[in-house]
C-alpha positions as CSV (number, residue, x, y, z in Angstrom):
1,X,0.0,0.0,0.0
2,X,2.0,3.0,-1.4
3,X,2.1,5.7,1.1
4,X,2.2,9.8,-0.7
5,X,5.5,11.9,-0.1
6,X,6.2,13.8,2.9
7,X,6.0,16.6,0.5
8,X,2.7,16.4,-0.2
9,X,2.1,17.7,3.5
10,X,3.1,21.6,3.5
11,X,3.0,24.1,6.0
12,X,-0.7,25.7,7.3
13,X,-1.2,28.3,5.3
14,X,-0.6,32.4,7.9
15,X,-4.2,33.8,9.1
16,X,-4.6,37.0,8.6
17,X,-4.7,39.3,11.6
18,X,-7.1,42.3,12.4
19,X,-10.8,42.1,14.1
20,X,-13.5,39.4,12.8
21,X,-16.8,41.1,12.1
22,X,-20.3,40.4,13.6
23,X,-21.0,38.4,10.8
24,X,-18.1,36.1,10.9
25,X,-19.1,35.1,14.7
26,X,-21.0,31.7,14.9
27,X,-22.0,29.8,17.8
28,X,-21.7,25.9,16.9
29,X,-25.7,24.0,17.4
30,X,-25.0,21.2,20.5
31,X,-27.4,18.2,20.4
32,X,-29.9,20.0,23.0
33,X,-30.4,22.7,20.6
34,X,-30.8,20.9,17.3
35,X,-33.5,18.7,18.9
36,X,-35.3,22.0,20.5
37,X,-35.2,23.2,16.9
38,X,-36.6,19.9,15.4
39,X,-39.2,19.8,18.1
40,X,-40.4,23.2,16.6
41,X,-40.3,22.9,13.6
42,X,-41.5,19.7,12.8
43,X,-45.6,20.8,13.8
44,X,-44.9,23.3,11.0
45,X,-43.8,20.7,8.4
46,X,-46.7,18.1,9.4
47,X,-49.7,18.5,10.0
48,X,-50.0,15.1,11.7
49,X,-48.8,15.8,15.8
50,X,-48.4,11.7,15.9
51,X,-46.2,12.1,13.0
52,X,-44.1,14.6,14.0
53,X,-43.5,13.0,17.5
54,X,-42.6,9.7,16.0
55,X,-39.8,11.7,13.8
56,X,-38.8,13.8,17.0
57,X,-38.0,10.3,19.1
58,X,-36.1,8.7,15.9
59,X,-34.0,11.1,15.8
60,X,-33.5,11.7,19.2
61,X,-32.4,8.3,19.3
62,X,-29.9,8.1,16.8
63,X,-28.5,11.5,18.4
64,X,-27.9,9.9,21.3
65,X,-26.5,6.5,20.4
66,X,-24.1,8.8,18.2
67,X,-22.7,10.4,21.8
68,X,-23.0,6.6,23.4
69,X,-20.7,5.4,20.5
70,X,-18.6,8.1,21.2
71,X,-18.2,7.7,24.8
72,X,-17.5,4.3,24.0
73,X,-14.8,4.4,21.4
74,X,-13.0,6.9,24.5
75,X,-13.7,4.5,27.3
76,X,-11.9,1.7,25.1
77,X,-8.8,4.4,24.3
78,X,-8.5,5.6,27.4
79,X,-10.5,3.7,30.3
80,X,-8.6,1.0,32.1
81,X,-10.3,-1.4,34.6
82,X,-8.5,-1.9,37.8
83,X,-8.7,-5.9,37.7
84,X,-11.4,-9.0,36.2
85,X,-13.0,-9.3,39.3
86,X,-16.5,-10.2,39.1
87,X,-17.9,-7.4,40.2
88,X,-15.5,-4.7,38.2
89,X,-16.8,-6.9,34.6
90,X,-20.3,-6.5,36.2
91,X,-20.4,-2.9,36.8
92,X,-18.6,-2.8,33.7
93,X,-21.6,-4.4,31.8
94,X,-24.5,-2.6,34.0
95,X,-22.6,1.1,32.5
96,X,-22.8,-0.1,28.9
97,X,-26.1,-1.8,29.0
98,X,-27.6,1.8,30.4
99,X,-26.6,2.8,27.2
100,X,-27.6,-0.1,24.7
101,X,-29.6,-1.9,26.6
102,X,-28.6,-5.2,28.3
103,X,-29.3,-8.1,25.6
104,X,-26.7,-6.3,23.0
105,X,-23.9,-6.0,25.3
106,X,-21.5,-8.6,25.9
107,X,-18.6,-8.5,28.0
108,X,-15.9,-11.2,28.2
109,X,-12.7,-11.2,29.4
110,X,-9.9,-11.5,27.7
111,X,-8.0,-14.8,27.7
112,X,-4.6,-13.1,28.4
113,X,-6.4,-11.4,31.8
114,X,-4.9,-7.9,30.1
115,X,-8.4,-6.9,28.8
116,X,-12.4,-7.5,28.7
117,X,-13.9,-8.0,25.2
118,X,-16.3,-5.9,24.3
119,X,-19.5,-6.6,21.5
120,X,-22.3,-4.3,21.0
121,X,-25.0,-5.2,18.9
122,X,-27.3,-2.7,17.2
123,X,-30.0,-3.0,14.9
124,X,-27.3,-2.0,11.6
125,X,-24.0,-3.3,12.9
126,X,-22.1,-4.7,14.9
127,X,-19.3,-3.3,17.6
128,X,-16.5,-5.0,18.7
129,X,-13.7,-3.3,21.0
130,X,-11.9,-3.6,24.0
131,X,-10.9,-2.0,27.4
132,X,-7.4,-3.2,29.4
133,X,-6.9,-3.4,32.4
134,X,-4.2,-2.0,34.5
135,X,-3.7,-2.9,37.8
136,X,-3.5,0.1,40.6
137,X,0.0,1.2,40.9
138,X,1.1,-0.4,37.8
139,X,3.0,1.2,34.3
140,X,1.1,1.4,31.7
141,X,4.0,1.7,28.9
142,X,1.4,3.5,26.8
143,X,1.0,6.6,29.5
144,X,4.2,7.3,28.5
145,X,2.9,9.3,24.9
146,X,4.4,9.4,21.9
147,X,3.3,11.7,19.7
148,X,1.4,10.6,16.1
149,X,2.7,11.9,12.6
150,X,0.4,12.3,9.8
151,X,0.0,9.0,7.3
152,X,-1.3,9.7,4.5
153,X,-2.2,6.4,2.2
154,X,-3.5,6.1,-0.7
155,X,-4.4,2.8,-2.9
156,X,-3.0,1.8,-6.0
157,X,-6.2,1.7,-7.9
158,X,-7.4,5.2,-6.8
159,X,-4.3,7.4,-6.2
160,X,-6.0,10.7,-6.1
161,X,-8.0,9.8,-3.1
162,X,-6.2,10.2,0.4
163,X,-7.1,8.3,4.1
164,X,-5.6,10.4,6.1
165,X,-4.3,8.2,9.7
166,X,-1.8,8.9,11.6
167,X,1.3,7.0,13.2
168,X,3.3,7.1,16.2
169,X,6.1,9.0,15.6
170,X,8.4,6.3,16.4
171,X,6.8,3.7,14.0
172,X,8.5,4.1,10.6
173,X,6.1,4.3,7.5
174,X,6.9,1.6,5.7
175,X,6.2,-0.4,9.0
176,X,3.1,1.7,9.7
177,X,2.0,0.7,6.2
178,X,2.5,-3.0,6.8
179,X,0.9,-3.2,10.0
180,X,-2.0,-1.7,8.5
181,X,-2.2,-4.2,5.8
182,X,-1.9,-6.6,8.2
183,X,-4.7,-5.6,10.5
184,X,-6.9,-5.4,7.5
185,X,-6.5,-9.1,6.5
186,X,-6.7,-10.0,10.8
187,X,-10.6,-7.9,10.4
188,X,-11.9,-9.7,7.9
189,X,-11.6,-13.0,9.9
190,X,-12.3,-11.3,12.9
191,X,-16.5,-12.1,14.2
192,X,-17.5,-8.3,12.7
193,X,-15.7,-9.1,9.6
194,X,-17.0,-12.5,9.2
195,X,-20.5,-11.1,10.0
196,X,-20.0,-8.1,7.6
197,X,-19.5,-10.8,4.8
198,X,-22.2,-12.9,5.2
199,X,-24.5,-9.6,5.2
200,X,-22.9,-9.0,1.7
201,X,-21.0,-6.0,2.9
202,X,-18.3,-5.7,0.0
203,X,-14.5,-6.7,1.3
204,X,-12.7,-3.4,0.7
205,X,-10.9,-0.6,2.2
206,X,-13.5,1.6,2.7
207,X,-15.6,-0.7,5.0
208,X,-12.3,-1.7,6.7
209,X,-11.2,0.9,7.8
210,X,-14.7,3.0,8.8
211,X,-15.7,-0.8,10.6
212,X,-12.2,-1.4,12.3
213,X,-12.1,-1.0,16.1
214,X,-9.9,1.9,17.2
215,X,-8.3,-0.5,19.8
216,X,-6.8,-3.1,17.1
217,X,-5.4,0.5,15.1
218,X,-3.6,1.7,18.7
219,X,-1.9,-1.7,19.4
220,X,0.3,-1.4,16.0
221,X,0.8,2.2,16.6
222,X,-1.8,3.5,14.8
223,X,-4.6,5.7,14.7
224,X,-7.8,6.8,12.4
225,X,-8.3,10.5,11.7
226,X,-10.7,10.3,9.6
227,X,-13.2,7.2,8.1
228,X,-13.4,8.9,4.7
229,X,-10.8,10.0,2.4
230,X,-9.9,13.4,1.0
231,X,-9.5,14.1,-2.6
232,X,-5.8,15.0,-3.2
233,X,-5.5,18.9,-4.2
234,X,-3.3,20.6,-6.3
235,X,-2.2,24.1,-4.8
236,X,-2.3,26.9,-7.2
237,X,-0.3,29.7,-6.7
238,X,-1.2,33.5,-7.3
239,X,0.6,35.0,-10.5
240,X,2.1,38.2,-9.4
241,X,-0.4,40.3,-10.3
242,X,-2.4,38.6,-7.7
243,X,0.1,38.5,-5.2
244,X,0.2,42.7,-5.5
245,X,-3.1,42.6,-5.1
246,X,-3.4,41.0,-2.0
247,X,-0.8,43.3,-0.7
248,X,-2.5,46.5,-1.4
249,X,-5.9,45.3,0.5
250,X,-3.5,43.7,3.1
């Protein structure tokens, strides 16, 4: 899997300085208030109050298994669990079956005793992750951070389109870029990957890599920035006429 240059990744380009105007400040809409706006606006778009309740609660649900996910994916990243005792799993499995409800959750520890297994079941899709466990007062050799570097990869049958994921900086690319072809083949035998398959989800990068739990990406080393790739841009540079005139309003 041929990874792009390093010179492909330039500098950010200088903001300009001076005041913003009014018209450039936005507040960003949270959950609460996209809902409250929903909740008003959909009487206005149906006339049928039944209707428009049944849209409000779908997509009050999906909002909030979006932030459940979410707290999820950073419990399995960052959470540890202070031993397997029976009742750490338990409370373990009473937190995430608040959140998806107790038949699709299934927590099993890990053969090693380093981990507990974690599969979530929803109507779509499957997720499968993990969270370690770290003993009180013990190292955890991943506390000690190493930073991540860009990895930009991009495959040999669509070289203009860029997944941009990131390394630690002391994994070398071409080993980053193996691991990651290796973790790819490891999903696809994995239960999600199997599962995927025999619901006729087509074997490619794409579902791989949007699909593939963060916590097999950090054990190589790597991580996922995004789950869709960029088109790769070509910078154009002003002519000098251009260039003057940017000056003169600067």
């Amino acid at each position: 899997m041929p990874l792009l240059p390093a010179g492909v990744w330039g500098r950010t380009a200088p903001r300009r300085k001076g005041p913003v105007g009014p018209e450039m400040k936005t507040k960003a809409m949270n959950d609460a208030m996209f809902l409250d706006l929903l909740q008003r606006i959909l009487p206005k778009a149906t006339p049928d109050p039944r209707l428009a309740a049944a849209i409000y609660e779908r997509v009050a649900q999906e909002v909030r298994l979006i932030n459940n996910l979410k707290s999820l994916d950073k419990l399995c990243t960052e959470g540890r669990l202070p031993n397997l005792e029976p009742d750490t799993v338990a409370e373990l499995q009473s937190r995430l079956a608040t959140n998806f409800g107790e038949s699709n959750v299934t927590v099993t520890p890990a053969e090693k005793g380093d981990s507990v297994e974690v599969e979530i079941v929803l109507p779509d899709r499957t997720i499968t992750n993990r969270v370690k466990v770290l003993p009180p007062g013990a190292v955890d050799e991943e506390e000690v951070k190493v930073p991540y570097v860009p990895l930009p990869v991009v495959l040999p049958e669509d070289p203009e389109l860029v997944w941009v994921l990131a390394r630690r900086e002391d994994l070398p690319p071409e080993e980053a870029s193996r691991a990651l072809a290796a973790i790819e083949e490891e999903f696809w035998e994995t239960k999600l990957g199997l599962k995927l398959l025999k619901d006729r989800v087509e074997k490619n990068f794409f579902e791989f890599i949007s699909r593939v739990p963060a916590g097999a990406l950090a054990d190589r080393g790597l991580k996922r920035m995004f789950k869709v790739p960029e088109p790769l841009h070509t910078l154009r540079r002003l002519n000098p006429t251009g260039q003057a005139l940017l000056k003169a309003v600067d």
